[in-house]
Steps between C-alpha positions, in 0.01 A plus 500: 500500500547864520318557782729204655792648436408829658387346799885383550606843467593645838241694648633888512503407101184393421340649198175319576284418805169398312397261251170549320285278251280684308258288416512124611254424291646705198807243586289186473360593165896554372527144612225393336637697163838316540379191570258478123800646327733229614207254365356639174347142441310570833323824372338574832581445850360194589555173618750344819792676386408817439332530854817339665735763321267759674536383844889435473530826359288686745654300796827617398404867455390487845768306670768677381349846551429457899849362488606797461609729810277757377151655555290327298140682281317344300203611287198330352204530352141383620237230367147444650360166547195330597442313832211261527444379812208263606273303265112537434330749584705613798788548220650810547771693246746761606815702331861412636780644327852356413849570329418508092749232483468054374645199635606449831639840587147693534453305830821524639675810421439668810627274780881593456388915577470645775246794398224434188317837443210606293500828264147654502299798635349612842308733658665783758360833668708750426396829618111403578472350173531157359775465292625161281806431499736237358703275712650140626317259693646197662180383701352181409140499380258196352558642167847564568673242699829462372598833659688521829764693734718275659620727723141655555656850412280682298150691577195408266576717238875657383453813270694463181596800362762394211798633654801415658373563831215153418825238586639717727220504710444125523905457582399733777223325676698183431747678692295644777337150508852350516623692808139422740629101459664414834768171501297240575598246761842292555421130524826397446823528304650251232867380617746542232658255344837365618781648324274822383516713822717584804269327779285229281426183672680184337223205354161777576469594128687285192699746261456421108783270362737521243400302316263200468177443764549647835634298750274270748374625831298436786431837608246729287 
């Protein structure tokens, strides 16, 4: 609600340009928490209700933070899990990893972003010499493929170096990627509707009524 309310704030006096969750899944356990306090009977979180409370709750966390006309982080932990695939002796097992969060939200908490990175180390030469580093990936791998670049942006690896300069330098390939986009192509344009412009066609597109359904026509 805070947040909300600074996003209504005219732009030259916004305090604010980022919103951050630090953890998600450090969120979903507070749920959890809140939901066996509010039923002491219940003791642990179990059962239809508790795992409903946990969805609507995380649902709402989620659509009213990309609501908001911000950039959006946020941060979560890892889990390993194992993937059998196959059956007999041609079974095979391999590692995939996932969000550490429950319910429904560990599958589909990364469609709404745009970028999902990983935090872990590399290898660079530096010098001759090979040198780890640390760093952001957003390249999909078999162990790894929830990650992704929408906007196909980012080299295999991005140094992190804990600074300032870490966000600035992904808002300035954004950027740079930004400014190679050419307009696409004109196909058309949408007539305005009658009453809303100087030159809109009459009966082309129906304007919302006052009040009650809108009114019948035959064109669409």
């Amino acid at each position: 609600e805070f947040m909300a309310t600074e996003c209504r704030r005219p732009w030259e006096q916004r305090r604010y340009w980022t919103f951050v969750v630090d953890t998600v899944d450090a969120f979903e356990r507070k749920v959890k928490d809140e939901w066996v306090r509010a039923n002491p009977t219940a003791q642990t979180f179990t059962g239809y209700s508790a795992w409903g409370y946990l969805e609507s709750k995380m649902g709402m966390l989620f659509t009213r933070m990309l609501n908001l006309d911000m950039n959006i982080l946020v941060l979560a932990h890892h889990r390993e899990k194992t993937i059998k695939e196959g059956t007999g002796e041609t079974a095979t097992e391999r590692q995939e990893l996932g969000i550490r969060l429950q319910g429904a939200a560990k599958d589909n908490v990364f469609d709404d972003f745009d970028l999902v990175g990983w935090m872990g180390v590399y290898w660079e030469a530096v010098d001759g010499q090979r040198v780890q580093k640390r760093g952001l990936t957003f390249k999909k791998t078999p162990e790894r493929p929830f990650l992704k670049d929408r906007l196909n942006m980012t080299p295999p690896w991005i140094e992190v170096t804990f600074s300032e300069d870490d966000y600035k330098n992904l808002f300035a390939r954004l950027e740079e990627r930004l400014g190679e986009l050419s307009a696409s192509q004109e196909i058309g344009e949408i007539p305005r509707a009658a009453g809303f412009g100087p030159s809109a066609p009459a009966g082309l597109v129906v304007s919302p009524g006052r009040t009650g359904a809108l009114p019948p026509t035959e064109q669409r």
